[in-house]
C-alpha positions in Angstrom: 183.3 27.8 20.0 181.2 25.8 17.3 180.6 27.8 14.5 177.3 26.9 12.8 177.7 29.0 9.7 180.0 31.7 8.2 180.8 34.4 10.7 182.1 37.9 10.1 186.0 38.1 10.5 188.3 41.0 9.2 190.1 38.8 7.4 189.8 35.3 5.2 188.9 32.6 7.0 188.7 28.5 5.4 185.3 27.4 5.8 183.5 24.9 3.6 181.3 28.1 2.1 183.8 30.6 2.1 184.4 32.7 -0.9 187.3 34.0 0.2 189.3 31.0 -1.1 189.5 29.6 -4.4 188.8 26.0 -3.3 187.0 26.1 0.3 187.3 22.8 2.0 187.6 22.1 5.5 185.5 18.3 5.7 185.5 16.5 9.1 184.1 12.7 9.6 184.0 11.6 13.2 183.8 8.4 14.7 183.0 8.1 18.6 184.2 4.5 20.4 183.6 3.6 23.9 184.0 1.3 26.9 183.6 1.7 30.3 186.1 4.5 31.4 186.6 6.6 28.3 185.3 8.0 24.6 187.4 7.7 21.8 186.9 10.2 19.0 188.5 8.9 15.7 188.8 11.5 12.8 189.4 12.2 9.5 190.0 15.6 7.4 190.5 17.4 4.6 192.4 20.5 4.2 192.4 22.2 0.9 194.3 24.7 1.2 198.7 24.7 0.9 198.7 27.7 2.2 196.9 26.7 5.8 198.3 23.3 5.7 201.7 24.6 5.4 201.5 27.3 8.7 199.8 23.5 10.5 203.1 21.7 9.5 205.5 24.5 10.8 203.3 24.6 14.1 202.3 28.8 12.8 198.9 26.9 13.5 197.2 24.6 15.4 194.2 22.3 14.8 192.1 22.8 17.9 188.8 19.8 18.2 186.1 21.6 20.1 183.2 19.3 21.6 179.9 21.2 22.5 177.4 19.5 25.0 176.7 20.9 27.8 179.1 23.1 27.5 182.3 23.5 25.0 185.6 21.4 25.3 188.7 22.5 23.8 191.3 19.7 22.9 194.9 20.9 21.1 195.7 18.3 18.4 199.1 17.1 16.7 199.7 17.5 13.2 199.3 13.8 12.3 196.9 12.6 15.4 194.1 11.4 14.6 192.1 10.4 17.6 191.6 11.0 21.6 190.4 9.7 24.6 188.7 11.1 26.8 187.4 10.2 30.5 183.9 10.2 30.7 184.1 12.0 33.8 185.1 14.6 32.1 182.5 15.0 28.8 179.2 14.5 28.8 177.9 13.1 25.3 174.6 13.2 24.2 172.7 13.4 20.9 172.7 17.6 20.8 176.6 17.1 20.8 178.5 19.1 18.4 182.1 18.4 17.1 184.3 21.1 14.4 187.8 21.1 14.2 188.8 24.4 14.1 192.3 26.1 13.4 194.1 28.6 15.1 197.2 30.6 14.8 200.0 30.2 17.0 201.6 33.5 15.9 201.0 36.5 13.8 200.1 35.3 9.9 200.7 36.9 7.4 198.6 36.8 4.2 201.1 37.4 1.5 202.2 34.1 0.5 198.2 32.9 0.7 197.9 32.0 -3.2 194.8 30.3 -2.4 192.8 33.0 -1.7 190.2 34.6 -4.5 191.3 37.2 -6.5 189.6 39.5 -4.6 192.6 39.8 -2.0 195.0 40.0 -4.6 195.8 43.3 -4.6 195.9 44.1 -0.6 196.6 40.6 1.4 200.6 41.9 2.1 198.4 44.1 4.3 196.3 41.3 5.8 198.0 40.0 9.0 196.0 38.1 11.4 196.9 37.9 15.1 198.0 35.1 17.6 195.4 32.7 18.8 193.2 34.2 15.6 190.8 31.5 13.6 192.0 31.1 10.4 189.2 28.4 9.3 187.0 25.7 10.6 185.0 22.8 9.4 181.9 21.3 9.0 179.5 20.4 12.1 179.5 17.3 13.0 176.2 15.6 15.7 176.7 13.0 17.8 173.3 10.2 16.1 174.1 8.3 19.6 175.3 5.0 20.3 174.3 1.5 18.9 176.4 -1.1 21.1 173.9 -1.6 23.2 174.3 -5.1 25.2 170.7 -6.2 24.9 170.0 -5.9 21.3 171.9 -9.2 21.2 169.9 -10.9 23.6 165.9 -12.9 22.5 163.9 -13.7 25.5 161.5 -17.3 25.0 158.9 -18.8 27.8 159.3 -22.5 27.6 157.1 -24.2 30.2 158.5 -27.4 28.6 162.0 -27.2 29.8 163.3 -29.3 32.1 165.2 -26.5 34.1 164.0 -22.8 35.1 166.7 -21.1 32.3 168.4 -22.8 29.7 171.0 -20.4 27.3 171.0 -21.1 23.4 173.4 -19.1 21.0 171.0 -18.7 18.2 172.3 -17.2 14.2 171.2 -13.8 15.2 170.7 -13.4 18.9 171.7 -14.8 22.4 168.2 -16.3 23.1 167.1 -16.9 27.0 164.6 -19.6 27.3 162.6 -19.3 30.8 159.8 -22.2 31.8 158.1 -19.5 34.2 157.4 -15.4 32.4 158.4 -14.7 36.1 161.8 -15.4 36.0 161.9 -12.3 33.2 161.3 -10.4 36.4 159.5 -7.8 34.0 157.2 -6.6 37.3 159.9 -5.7 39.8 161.5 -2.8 39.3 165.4 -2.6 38.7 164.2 -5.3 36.4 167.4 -5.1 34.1 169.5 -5.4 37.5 168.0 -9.0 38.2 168.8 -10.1 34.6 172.5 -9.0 34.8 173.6 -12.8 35.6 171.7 -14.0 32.9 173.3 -11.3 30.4 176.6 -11.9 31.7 176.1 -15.8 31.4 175.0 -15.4 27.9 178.0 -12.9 26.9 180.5 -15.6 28.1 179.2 -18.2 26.3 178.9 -16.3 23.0 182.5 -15.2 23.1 183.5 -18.4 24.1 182.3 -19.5 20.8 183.6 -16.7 18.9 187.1 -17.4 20.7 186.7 -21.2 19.2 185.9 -20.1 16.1 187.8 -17.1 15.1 190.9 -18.0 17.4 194.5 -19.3 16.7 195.9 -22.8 18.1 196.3 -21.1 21.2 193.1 -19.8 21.5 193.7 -15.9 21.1 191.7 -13.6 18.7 193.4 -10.6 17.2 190.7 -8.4 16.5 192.8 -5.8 14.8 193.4 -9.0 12.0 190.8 -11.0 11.8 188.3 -10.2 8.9 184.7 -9.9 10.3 182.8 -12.9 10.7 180.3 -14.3 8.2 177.8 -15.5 11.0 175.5 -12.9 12.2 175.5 -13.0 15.9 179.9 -13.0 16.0 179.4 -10.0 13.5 177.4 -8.2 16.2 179.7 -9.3 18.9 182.8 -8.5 16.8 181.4 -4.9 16.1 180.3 -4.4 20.1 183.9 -5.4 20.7 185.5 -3.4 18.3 183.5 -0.2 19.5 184.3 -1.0 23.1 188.3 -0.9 21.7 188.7 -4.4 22.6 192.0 -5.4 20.3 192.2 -8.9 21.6 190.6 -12.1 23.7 191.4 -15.5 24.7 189.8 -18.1 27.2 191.6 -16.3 30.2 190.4 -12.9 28.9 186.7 -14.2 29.0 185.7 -12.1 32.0 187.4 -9.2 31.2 185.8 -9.1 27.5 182.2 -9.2 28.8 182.4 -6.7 31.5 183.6 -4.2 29.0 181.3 -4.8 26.2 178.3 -4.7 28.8 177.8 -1.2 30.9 174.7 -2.5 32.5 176.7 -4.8 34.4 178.5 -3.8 37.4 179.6 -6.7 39.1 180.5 -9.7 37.6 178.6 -12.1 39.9 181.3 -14.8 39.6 178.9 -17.4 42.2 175.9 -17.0 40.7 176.9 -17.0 37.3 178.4 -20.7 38.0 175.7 -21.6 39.0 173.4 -20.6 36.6 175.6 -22.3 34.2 175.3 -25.8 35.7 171.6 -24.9 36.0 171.0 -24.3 32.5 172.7 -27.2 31.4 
């Protein structure tokens, strides 16, 4: 379960507000990644405390990340992981999710090798023995603020009654801007709306990574994202960090397709004819 603040045990328990150790510190930072199939969680902690690190490293204890939506998820962890994927099939993630890492005891403990605890256990913890599957500590509370890599935010919609054809694409600094000569092209008054612009977003995504490929990429025309530093202009930035957070590690030019169908959730098929098309047509 999540635990919100100190509960009563029997016994000492690690928890950043604990007094029953001398140094209570238990601090979790969580990062959550996407793409189309799974969430990554990637985390970092802090343990200090020799004593509860030590029973983690002989497996007496084990770290145990617990996921709280609509309803709590258990995960076992290893001693040195520090991530995991999970189907979204299986977790439902929303901005009243909770994450603590909390750990558990794999035996019987007992207490009288702890020298970090306060001095008030000093003279009875070779009594204190805690039981298997017991929670000897947990960490901070950490929400879920909700995800930022949405496809559209990259996109600028412009009427143009001037242009000589219906849609023209233009990679701008910031944005992927769609110019339309007729507002109903937007097809802002038909519902499913976002559904009708899907070819345009997916025309758009191509042709931004096809400039990031030819700007970022080796003589052969491949992008390690896991080496590359981030771009200096603004819109590869925002591409770079969608594809990052989507756990894309690499593109080229045959890759193209692949890239933009997992950066973009909105789009479900990836209208090979009519995206051809609307590329001749805006050019």
């Amino acid at each position: 379960m999540i635990y919100r603040k100190d509960a009563n045990f029997p016994y000492p328990v690690l928890t950043n507000t604990s007094n029953s150790y001398v140094t209570s510190q238990f601090i979790l930072d969580v990062a959550l990644h996407e793409n189309i199939q799974h969430y990554r969680f990637e985390f970092e902690y802090e343990i200090d405390s020799p004593f509860i690190n030590g029973l983690l490293k002989n497996g007496q204890a084990q770290l145990i990340l617990v996921i709280q939506s609509k309803d709590n998820k258990f995960y076992k962890l290893g001693i040195n992981q520090k991530s995991i994927e999970i189907a979204k099939s299986r977790i439902s993630v929303s901005k009243r999710t909770s994450i603590q890492l909390n750990i558990q005891s794999n035996e019987d403990i007992n207490f009288k090798d702890n020298n970090d605890l306060s001095g008030f256990y000093n003279k009875f913890k070779y009594d204190i023995v805690v039981p298997k599957h017991s929670i000897l500590g947990f960490s901070n509370v950490v929400m879920f603020e909700g995800s930022s890599t949405k496809p559209f935010e990259l996109f600028e919609k412009k009427v143009d009654p001037n242009l000589k054809s219906d849609i023209k694409f233009e990679l701008g600094n910031e944005t992927i801007v769609i110019h339309y000569k007729d507002p109903e092209f937007q097809f802002n008054d038909i519902p499913k709306s976002s559904t009708l612009n899907n070819p345009y977003v997916y025309t758009g995504l191509h042709m931004a990574i096809h400039q990031f490929i030819v700007n970022n990429g080796d003589e052969d025309g491949c992008v390690d994202l896991e080496e590359i530093d981030p771009p200096n202009n603004p819109l590869e930035l925002k591409l770079y960090h969608l594809m990052k957070n989507k756990m894309v590690e690499d593109i080229s030019m045959e890759s193209i397709d692949e890239v933009v169908y997992k950066i973009s959730d909105r789009i479900i098929e990836k209208y090979t004819s009519t995206v051809k098309g609307l590329i001749s047509h805006g050019n």
